[in-house]
N, C-alpha and C positions, 0 to 999 in steps of 0.2 A: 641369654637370659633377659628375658621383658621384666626388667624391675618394677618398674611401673604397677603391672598386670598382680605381679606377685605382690606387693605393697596393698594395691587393694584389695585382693583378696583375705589381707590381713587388717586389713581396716587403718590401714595406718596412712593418716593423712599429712603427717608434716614432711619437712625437708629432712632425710635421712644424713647422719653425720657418724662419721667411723669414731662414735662417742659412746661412753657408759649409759646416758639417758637414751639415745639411740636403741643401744643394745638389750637394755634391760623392756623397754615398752616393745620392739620386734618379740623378744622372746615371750614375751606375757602373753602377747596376742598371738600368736600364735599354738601355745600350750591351749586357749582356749578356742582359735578357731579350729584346727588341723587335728582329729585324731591318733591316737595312736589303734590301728588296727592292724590286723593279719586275715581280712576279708580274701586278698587276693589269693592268699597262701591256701585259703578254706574253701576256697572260688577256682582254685587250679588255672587264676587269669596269671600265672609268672610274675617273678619279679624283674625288674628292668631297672637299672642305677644308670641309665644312660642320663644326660640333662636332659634333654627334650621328652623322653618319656616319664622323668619324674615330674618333668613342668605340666605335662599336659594330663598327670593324672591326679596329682596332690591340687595345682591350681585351676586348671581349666575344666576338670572333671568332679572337683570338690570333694574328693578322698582324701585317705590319712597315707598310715603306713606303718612301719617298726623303725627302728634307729638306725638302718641302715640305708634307707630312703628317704627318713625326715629330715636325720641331721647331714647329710650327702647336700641333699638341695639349698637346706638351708646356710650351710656352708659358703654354697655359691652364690646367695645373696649376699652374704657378709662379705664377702670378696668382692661380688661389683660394688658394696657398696664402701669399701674402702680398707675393712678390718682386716688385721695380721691373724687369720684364725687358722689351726690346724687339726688334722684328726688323731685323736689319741685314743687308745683301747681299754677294755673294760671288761673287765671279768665278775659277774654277778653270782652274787650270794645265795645257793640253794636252803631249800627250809632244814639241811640236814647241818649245814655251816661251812659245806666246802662250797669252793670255787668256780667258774665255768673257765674253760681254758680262755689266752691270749683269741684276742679279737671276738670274744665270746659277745662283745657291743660295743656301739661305736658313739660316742662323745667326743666334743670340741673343747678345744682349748684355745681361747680369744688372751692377746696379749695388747692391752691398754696398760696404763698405769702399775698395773701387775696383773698375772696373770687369772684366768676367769674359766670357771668351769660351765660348760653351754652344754644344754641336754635336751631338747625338743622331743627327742626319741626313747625314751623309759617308759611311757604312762606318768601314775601317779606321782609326783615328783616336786622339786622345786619350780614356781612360776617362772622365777627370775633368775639370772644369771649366779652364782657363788664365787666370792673369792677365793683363790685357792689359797687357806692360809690356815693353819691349824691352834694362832689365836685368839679364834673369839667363835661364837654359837652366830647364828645366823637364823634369825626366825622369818617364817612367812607364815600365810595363810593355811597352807597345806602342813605345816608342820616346825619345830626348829632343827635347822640343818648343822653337822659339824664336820671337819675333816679330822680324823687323827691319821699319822705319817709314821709308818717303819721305812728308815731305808727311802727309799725310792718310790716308793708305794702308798698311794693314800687312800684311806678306807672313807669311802661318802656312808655318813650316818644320820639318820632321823628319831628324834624323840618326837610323840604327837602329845600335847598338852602342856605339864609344869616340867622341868628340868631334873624332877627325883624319877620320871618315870623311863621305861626301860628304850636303851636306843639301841635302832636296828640297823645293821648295816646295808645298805641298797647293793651297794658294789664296788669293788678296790680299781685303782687307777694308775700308770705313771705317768708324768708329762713329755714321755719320747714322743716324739712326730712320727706319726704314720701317714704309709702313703693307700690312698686309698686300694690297691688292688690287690694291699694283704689282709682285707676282709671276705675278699670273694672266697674265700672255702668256707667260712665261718657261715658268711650269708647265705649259700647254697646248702649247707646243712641246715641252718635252722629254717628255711622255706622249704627244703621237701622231703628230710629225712623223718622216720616214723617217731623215731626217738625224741625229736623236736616239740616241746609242748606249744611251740606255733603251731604244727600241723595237728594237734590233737583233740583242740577247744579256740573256738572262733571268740574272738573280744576286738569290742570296738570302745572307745572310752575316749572322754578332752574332758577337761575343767571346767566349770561356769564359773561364775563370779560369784557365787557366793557355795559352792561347792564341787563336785561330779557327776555327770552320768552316764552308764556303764549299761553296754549289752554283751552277759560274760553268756555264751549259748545259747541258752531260751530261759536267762534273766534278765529283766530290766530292772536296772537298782540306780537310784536316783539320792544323793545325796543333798541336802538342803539345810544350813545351819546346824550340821555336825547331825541333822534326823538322816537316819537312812532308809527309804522305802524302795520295795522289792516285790516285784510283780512276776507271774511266769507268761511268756509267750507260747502260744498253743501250734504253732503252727508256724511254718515256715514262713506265709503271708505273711503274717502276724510280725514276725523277725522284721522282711524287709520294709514294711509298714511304719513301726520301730527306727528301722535304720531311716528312712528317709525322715519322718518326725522330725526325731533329735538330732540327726547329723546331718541332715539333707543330701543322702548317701544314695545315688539311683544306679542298682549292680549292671543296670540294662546297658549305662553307658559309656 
C-alpha cells in the first residue's frame, strides 16, 4: 500500500492519525473524489479485489467501483494507517421491502471511542462516518441518518428534509466481523449474474460539495442546491465524453 499515493489522490494533506477527525475528513473526501461505479461490470473489464489491482485501478487509473472494491481498499488504508476497522455485512432494502441475503454488501466497522459505521461503497449516502448508536438522529448534508436495532440487527435509515417526513431504510447490518473471502460468492453474483441489477444498468455517481452527479445510462443528472437537472446522452461518445468531464474516467486505460 503507497499511502502516500493514495492520500493524495484523496487530496488530503495532513498527517494522518488513527483519529475521529482523521477518519471523518478520509471518508468525506473520498465519497466525493472516488465514484461509486459498476463500469467494469458493463465494460466486462472483471472484477479483481486483489490490493495491487484495486490500487492501480481506483488510484492510479482514477476509477470507482461498488462496495466491494471501495470499502476492501479502503479498509487497507485505515489499517496502514493505524485503525481497528473490520468488514461487516449488509443486506439492502429492495423497493418491494424485503431483504438481499447475508454479504448482499460490504461496510466497515471502525472501533474508536465506540464503534463507527464506514461506507465509501453504497452511492448516495452518508458523507461521514455514523456512530453506531440508536440514540440520537445524525444529520448531514445528504440527509438525517438514524439506526434503529432489533436484536442484533441494525437498520441504517434516512429521512431527507424536517424530521416529520418518511425515513427509508438503506440497509440492515450486524457488527460480526467478516472476513473478507465470505463476500466472494456475493461479489461474483452481483458482477456477472443476469439477475444482478449491476449488470443490467451502467451508473457512475460521487458527491460534490454542494450536491451530486450522476450518469444512470444515457442520463446525466446533476444535482446543485437540492435543483436537479437532467440531460440525455445520445450516443455512446457522448457517455464516455460525460464520464471523462465529470469523473475524469478514461475506459481506454
Amino acid at each position: 500500500m503507497d499511502r502516500q499515493r493514495y492520500l493524495q489522490h484523496l487530496g488530503f494533506a495532513g498527517i494522518p492519525k488513527p483519529d475521529l477527525a482523521t477518519l471523518q475528513q478520509l471518508h468525506r473526501s473520498h465519497m466525493l473524489k472516488v465514484p461509486f461505479e459498476n463500469l467494469s461490470i458493463i465494460y466486462q473489464q472483471g472484477i479483481h479485489l486483489e490490493e495491487e489491482a484495486l490500487f492501480n485501478k481506483i488510484v492510479e487509473r482514477n476509477r470507482g467501483g461498488f462496495c466491494y472494491e471501495l470499502n476492501r481498499l479502503f479498509a487497507l488504508l485505515l489499517q496502514d494507517i493505524g485503525f481497528n476497522v473490520h468488514f461487516i455485512s449488509g443486506e439492502i432494502r429492495d423497493r418491494d421491502g424485503s431483504f438481499g441475503p447475508p454479504f448482499d454488501h460490504m461496510a466497515l466497522m471502525v472501533e474508536l471511542d465506540q464503534p463507527y459505521l464506514v461506507d465509501v461503497g453504497f452511492g448516495d449516502s452518508f458523507l461521514t462516518p455514523l456512530k453506531i448508536t440508536t440514540a440520537e438522529q445524525q444529520p448531514q448534508s445528504t440527509g438525517t441518518f438514524h439506526l434503529e436495532q432489533e436484536g442484533e440487527i441494525y437498520y441504517l435509515e434516512r429521512r431527507n428534509g424536517d424530521q416529520r417526513s418518511h425515513a427509508k431504510t438503506l440497509y440492515r447490518f450486524s457488527l460480526q466481523k467478516r472476513r473478507l473471502d465470505e463476500f466472494a460468492d456475493m461479489c461474483h453474483y452481483h458482477s456477472t449474474s443476469p439477475q444482478s441489477h449491476f449488470t443490467q444498468k451502467l451508473v457512475c455517481s460521487h458527491a460534490t460539495e454542494n450536491g451530486r452527479v450522476t450518469i444512470s445510462e444515457n442520463k446525466l443528472i446533476i444535482t446543485e442546491n437540492h435543483q436537479r437537472h437532467e440531460s440525455t446522452l445520445h450516443s455512446e461518445d457522448e457517455r464516455r465524453a460525460a464520464l471523462m468531464r465529470y469523473f475524469g474516467i478514461d475506459l481506454e486505460i
